[in-house]
C-alpha angles and dihedrals in degrees: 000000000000112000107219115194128203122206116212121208092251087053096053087056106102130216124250121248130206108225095186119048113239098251097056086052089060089038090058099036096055087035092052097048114113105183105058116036100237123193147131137249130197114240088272095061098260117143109245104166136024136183133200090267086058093052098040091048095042105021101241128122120214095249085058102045107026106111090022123120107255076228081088083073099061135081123262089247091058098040088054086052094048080237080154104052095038080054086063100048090042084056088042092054098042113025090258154002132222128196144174115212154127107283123192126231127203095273091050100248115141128234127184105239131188094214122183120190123194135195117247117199135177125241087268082059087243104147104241092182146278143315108208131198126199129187127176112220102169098123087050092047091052087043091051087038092055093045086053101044087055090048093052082045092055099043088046090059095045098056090045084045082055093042092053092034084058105041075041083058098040094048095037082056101046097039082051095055088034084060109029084069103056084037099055092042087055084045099056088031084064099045093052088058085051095053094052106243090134093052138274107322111211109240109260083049080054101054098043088054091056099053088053082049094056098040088045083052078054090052098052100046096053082052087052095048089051100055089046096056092035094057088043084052091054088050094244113127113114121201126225111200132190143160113288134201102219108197095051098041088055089047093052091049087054101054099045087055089047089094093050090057107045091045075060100047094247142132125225117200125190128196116179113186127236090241092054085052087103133080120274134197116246155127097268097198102047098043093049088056090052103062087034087070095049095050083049102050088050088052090051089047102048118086107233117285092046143145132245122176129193121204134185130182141127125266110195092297104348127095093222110208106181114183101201125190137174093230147143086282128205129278119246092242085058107056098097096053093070107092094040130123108254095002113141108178104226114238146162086255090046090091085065108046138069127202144142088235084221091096092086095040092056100039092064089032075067103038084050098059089053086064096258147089155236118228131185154218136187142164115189099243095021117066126253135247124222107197111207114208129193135179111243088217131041114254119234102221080051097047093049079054090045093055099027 
């Protein structure tokens, strides 16, 4: 009797088969990576296995280095200390070790390798040896070492930038006091002969005194200048600050500067708004040096005839001061020399003006430790605007600075 047999379509499948054992896969996959050096030791430390990424990291090809102790890799320093064998028993007692150190290769050149060696045990838990991983991180060690040796650069050039700002702060203030003396007894010297005290001076000796008179007033007031922004440098200055009628306190700013500006032709307008019209908490005498100095400068700054206007008014939280002439005015270039130590803008008007150029750096220096600003706007022709804020309650963060 003839046997016919019928094939299904599930029968037809056919099974997979694995043409490469499992453990040659492994074998060529770990023998064929480049980029860790990859091998085995026995449990006494001895290489038994090495792949391409061993030879190309070390030097070494398997034929050289199979049977030899991984001790061949370390420094002379490390080998002196056992650092290799207490590696091993590290890796016997936890699982693992891991280390970043110098490595050598064949031809005795030295790379910096993360290395990481793990314990290998049988299913009776009896240790048959060691897997061992290499990378070479050189490039990444030169690269760390750089960006450490220009920290320690850096850090290096501040402290010495400290050092000189210091010694800067200490000699700007002593050659200040050592100067302000000599300076005020000329000054009071001069004013006694002007009096009169010495006798009666004939005119042209007269005039010449006064003019020493006036240059000695420069000089104190650049020394002055000097001391002021040397002791906010030095961080210093110390506010006192106390509650402030504003209204009044604008007011009384005003009228001392009236004689300033009619000796100079101008007209000075002030607008305080209804809203202003309340105390507020500040340093009095630093504040009011520093519009003074404002109002100074646009009067400087304003051919004669001039108009300088004064308004004060609130903004959410900010008393808002903005001193406002019809000036020169300042360049857009410009713009960002203005609260510099020792920046004085040239102008048409320059010739005729002295100055330090540290009254605008220290007036904000001041606003800025009440928590506020001073902003500005200019138009070259048409006059500027520096708008004075300041905060309506003292902050805490700043009143913690202010009493430290």
């Amino acid at each position: 009797m003839k046997t016919i047999t019928v094939q299904t379509a599930s029968s037809m499948k056919q099974k997979p088969q694995s043409i490469v054992p499992t453990e040659l896969k492994y074998k060529l996959l770990v023998d064929n990576i480049q980029d860790y050096a990859i091998f085995l030791l026995d449990s006494n430390g001895y290489i038994r296995s090495w792949n391409k990424g061993a030879q190309k990291t070390k030097g070494y090809t398997a034929n050289e280095i199979i049977g030899k102790h991984f001790s061949i890799f370390y420094v002379e320093h490390d080998i002196q200390t056992k650092k290799p064998e207490r590696e091993l028993e590290l890796a016997k007692r936890y699982g693992r070790v891991e280390d970043e150190d110098w490595r050598v290769r064949k031809d005795g050149s030295q790379f910096w390798a993360n290395v990481v060696i793990t314990a290998l045990y049988d299913d009776s838990k009896r240790l048959i040896g060691f897997a061992k991983i290499t990378r070479n991180l050189t490039e990444r060690k030169r690269f760390e070492d750089e960006i450490r040796r220009a920290n320690e650069t850096l850090k290096q050039q501040q402290r010495e930038l400290e050092a000189l700002n210091a010694s800067k702060d200490e000699f700007v203030s002593l050659a200040s006091h050592q100067l302000r003396t000599p300076a005020t007894i000329i000054k009071q010297l001069l004013g006694v002969m002007l009096q009169g005290y010495v006798g009666q001076l004939e005119a042209e000796h007269y005039q010449i005194i006064q003019k020493a008179y006036a240059s000695n007033e420069r000089q104190l007031s650049i020394i002055n200048s000097l001391l002021k922004v040397a002791q906010l440098d030095a961080g210093k200055v110390v506010l006192n600050k106390t509650p402030t009628d504003v209204p009044g306190f604008i007011s009384s700013i005003t009228d001392e500067q009236s004689d300033i500006f009619d000796e100079r032709k101008q007209s000075i307008r002030v607008q305080i708004d209804e809203s202003a019209n309340q105390t507020v908490t500040f340093d009095q005498d630093n504040v009011r040096m520093a519009i003074e100095n404002i109002l100074d400068n646009a009067s400087k700054y304003t051919p004669r005839g001039g108009t300088i206007e004064v308004i004060v008014d609130v903004a959410k939280k900010w008393l808002q001061i903005a001193i406002r002439d019809n000036g020169i005015g300042i360049a857009s270039e410009d713009m960002n020399k203005l609260f510099r130590r020792f920046s004085r803008i040239p102008n048409n008007l320059t010739g005729n003006r002295t100055g330090s150029g540290l009254g605008l750096y220290w007036a904000n220096k001041i606003i800025e430790l009440h928590g506020g600003s001073i902003k500005v706007n200019s138009q070259v022709g048409k006059g500027s605007v520096f708008i004075i804020r300041l905060p309506l309650k003292v902050r805490q963060s700043y009143a913690q600075h202010i009493n430290r």
